[in-house]
N, C-alpha and C positions, 0 to 999 in steps of 0.2 A: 699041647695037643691042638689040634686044625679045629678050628671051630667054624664051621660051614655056615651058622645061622647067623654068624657073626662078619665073614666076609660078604656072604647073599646081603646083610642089609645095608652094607656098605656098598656094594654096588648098586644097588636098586636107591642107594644116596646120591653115589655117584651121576647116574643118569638121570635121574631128577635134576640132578644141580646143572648137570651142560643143557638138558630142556629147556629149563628156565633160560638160561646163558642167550642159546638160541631164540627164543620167544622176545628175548629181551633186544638180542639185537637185530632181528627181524621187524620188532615193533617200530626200530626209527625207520623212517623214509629219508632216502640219500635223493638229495638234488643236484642235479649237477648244468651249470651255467655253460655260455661258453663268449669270448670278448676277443677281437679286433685287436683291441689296444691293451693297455698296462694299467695298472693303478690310478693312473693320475686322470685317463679318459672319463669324459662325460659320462659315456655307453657305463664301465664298466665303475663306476661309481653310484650311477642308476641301481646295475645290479645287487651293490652291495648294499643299497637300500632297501631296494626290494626281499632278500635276503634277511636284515634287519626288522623289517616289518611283519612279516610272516612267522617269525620266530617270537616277535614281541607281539602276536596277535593268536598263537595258537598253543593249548598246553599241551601238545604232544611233542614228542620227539624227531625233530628234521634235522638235518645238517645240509651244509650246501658244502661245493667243492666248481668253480670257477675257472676253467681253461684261457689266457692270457695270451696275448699279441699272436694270435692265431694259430695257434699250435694245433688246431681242429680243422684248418683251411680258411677257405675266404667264408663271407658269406653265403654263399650259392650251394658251398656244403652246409651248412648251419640249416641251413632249407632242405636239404636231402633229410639230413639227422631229425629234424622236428617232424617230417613227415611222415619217418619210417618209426618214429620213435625209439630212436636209438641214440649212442653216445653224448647228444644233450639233450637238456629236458626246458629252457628257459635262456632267450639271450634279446640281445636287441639287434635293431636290423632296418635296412631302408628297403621302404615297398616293393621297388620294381626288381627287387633279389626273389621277390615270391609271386611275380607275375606269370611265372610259366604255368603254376599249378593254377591262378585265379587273378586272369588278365585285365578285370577291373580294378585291381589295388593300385595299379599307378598314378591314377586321378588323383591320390594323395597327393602326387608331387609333383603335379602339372604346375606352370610356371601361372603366377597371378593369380591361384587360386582364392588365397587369403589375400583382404586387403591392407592387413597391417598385424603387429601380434593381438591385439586385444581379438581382431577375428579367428585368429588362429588359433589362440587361448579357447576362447570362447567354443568354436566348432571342435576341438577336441575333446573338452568336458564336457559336450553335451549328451551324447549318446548317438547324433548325427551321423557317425559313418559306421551305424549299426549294421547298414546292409554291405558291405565291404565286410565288416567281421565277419557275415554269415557265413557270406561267398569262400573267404580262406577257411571258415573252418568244414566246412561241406567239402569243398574239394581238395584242398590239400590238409588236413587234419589239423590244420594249425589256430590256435585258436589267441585272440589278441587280448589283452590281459590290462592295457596301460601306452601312453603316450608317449614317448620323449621326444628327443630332437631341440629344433629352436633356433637352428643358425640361420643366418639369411646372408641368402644369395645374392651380390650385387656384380656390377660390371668392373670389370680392370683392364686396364687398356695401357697402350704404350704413350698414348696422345687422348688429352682431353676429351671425354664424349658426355657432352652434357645437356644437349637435346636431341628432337627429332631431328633436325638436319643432319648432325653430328653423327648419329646413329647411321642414318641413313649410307648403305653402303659397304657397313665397317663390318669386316672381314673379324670372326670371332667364331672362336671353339667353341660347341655345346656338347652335352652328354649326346650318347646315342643312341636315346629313345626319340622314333620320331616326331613325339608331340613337341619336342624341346627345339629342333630346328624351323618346326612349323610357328612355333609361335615368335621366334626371333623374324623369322620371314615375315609374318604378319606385320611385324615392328619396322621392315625395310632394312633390317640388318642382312649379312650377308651371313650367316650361319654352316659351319662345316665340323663336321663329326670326326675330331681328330684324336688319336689314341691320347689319355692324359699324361704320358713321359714324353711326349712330342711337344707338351705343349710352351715349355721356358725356351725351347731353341727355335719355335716356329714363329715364338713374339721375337725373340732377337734376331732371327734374318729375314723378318718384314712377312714373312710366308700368311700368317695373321696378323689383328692390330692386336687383341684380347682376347679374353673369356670371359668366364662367372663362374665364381664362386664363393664360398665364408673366407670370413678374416682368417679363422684358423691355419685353414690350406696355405692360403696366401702365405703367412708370417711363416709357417712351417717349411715351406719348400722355397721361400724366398721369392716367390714370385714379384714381390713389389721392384727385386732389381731388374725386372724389363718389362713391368705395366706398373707400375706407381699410381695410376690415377682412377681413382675410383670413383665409381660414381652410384650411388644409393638408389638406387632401382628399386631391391629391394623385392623383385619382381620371385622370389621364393624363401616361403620360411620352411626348413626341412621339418619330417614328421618322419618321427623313429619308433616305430611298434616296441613294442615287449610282449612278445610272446610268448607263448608255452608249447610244447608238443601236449595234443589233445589224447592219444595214446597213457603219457602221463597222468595228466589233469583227473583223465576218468577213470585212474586209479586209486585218485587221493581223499580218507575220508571226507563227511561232508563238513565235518569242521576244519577240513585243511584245506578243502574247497574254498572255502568263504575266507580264509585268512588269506589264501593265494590271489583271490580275487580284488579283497579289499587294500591290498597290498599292490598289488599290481598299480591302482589306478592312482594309489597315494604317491608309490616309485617314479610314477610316470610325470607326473605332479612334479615331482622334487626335480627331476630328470628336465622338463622344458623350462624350469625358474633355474639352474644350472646353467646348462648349456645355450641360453639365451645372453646370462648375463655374462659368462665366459666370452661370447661371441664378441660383446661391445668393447670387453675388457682387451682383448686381445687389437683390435680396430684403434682402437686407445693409443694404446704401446706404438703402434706403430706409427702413428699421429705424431705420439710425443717423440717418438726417434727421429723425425724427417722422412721417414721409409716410403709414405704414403703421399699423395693431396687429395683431399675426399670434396666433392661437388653433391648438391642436390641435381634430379635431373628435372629441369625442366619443365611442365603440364603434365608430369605422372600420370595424371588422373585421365590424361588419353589416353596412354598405355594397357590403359584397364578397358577403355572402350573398344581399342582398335585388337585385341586381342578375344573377343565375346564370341565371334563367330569360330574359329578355330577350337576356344573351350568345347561351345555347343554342337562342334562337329565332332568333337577326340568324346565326350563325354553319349553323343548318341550310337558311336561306333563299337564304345563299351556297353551299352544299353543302362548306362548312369545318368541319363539328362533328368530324372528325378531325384537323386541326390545331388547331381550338382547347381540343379535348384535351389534344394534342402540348404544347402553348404552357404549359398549364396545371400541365404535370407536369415543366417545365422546375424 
C-alpha cells in the first residue's frame, strides 16, 4: 500500500539534505589567481604562498585555483579582470601595467629610485607607498595586498661600459615609459625605445651597443651571446605588487579579510627574499659558465646625483614629490 506520509517525509529529507549540500558548498569562497609564467616562476610561487598562508591563517573554507603561463592574457588583461572584478580575483604584476587607471604608480619603478636592496627592502615594509595604494584602489578598484619582485637591473653591453665617459654616448634600449629614456639622457647615454624582440639583432648589427635588464632575462633569451659585459649599475630593483580585485576583497568575511591581508604582506615578504636571491643566483651561473664579464661601474654615487632633477621633475608631474621624499628618506 503507498504510504504518502512516508514518501512526504522522505522528500522533505530529501531537500533538507541538497540545502545543506548547497549551504555547504556555497560557504567555501573560490579564489582564483592568475600568473605569467609556470610553476617554477618567482611570480607564481609567491602566489602559492600566499595561497598557503591564507589557508593556514583562516578557519573557514577557501580554495584557490591559479591560471598559468598566461592562459588569461598578458598582464594589461590581468588589469581589465581585477578592475571589473571578473575572471581573477589575485595575481602579481609590474606597476606601469596599472598606470592607465592610476598614473602615479610608476614612481615604483623609476630608475635609481632605491639606493641599494636594504632601501628597497626597507621602503617596501614600511607602509611608505601608502598613497600609491590609495590612488589604485580609488581609481581603479585594485587594491595592493603585498610586495614582490627584487631583480635588478643593470647594464649589458656589447663593449665594456664602466664609467661616465664610457657611458657617455652609448647607444642603448630602454623600456618605453618616458621617465626611462629621460633618465638614461640625464646619464649622457644615448637612450632609444626599441621593441624588446628587436633587441639581440639590434646589438648584433651595431644598430645599438646595449640595454638593461635582470640576470634572468639575459640568461633566458641568451642575451650575453651579443652584450656579455655587464656592468652593476644596479640603477633598478624591480617591485611587483600582489594584488587583489577590491570587488573581491569586499566580499570576504572579516576574518578572511585579515588572513588575506596578513598573508599578503608575508607572500610579499617570501616573494622579494626569492626573487632577489634567484636574481644573484642566476648572474652566478653565468659568471661560472664564461657567458658573462661583470664590472663595478665606476662613481655610482654620481649617478644617483646626476639623476635627482629628472626624479624631481617625473615625481612633480605625478604630483608625488611628497612621497618621493618619503621614499628617499626611508
Amino acid at each position: 500500500m503507498f504510504n504518502f506520509k512516508s514518501t512526504a517525509a522522505f522528500a522533505v529529507g530529501a531537500i533538507a539534505a541538497t540545502a545543506m549540500m548547497a549551504t555547504s558548498v556555497s560557504a567555501e569562497t573560490a579564489l582564483r589567481g592568475a600568473s605569467l609564467f609556470d610553476e617554477e616562476h618567482a611570480y607564481t610561487k609567491t602566489l602559492r604562498e600566499f595561497e598557503r598562508l591564507v589557508t593556514e591563517n583562516y578557519d573557514g573554507d577557501v580554495s584557490f585555483d591559479v591560471s598559468l603561463n598566461g592562459e588569461l592574457g598578458d598582464e594589461s588583461d590581468f588589469v581589465t579582470f581585477l578592475q571589473q572584478g571578473v575572471a581573477i580575483d589575485y595575481a602579481v604584476m609590474a606597476p606601469s601595467n596599472m598606470a592607465t587607471f592610476a598614473p602615479s604608480i610608476p614612481l615604483m619603478d623609476m630608475p635609481f629610485l632605491f639606493r641599494d636592496l636594504d632601501h628597497w627592502n626597507t621602503a617596501l615594509s614600511s607602509g611608505v607607498m601608502a598613497p600609491l595604494e590609495a590612488e589604485l584602489l580609488e581609481k581603479a578598484n585594485i587594491r595592493i595586498i603585498g610586495y614582490a619582485g627584487g631583480g635588478v637591473r643593470n647594464l649589458a653591453s656589447a663593449k665594456p661600459i664602466g664609467n661616465l665617459e664610457e657611458l657617455t654616448g652609448h647607444k642603448m634600449r630602454v623600456m618605453g615609459a618616458p621617465i626611462q629614456a629621460k633618465t638614461f639622457a640625464a646619464l649622457q647615454a644615448s637612450p632609444a625605445a626599441i621593441a624588446y624582440n628587436e633587441v639581440y639583432n639590434a646589438i648584433q648589427t651595431g644598430v645599438i651597443g646595449g640595454f638593461e635588464n635582470e640576470a634572468a632575462s639575459i640568461q633566458n633569451l641568451k642575451f650575453y651571446e651579443v652584450a656579455p659585459n655587464i656592468t652593476l649599475t644596479r640603477h633598478a630593483i624591480t617591485v611587483r605588487p600582489l594584488v587583489m580585485s577590491e570587488s573581491t576583497f569586499s566580499k570576504l568575511d572579516a576574518d578572511l579579510q585579515a588572513a588575506v591581508l596578513k598573508a599578503g604582506a608575508e607572500a610579499g615578504a617570501f616573494g622579494r627574499e626569492l626573487e632577489s636571491r634567484q636574481d644573484g643566483e642566476k648572474m652566478q651561473e653565468m659568471i661560472d659558465a664564461g657567458q658573462v664579464m661583470v664590472q663595478e661601474f665606476e662613481g655610482r654615487d654620481k649617478l644617483l646625483e646626476m639623476v635627482i632633477p629628472v626624479q624631481d621633475a617625473y615625481a612633480a608631474e605625478l604630483g608625488a614629490t611628497e612621497l618621493l621624499n618619503a621614499i628617499r628618506a626611508q
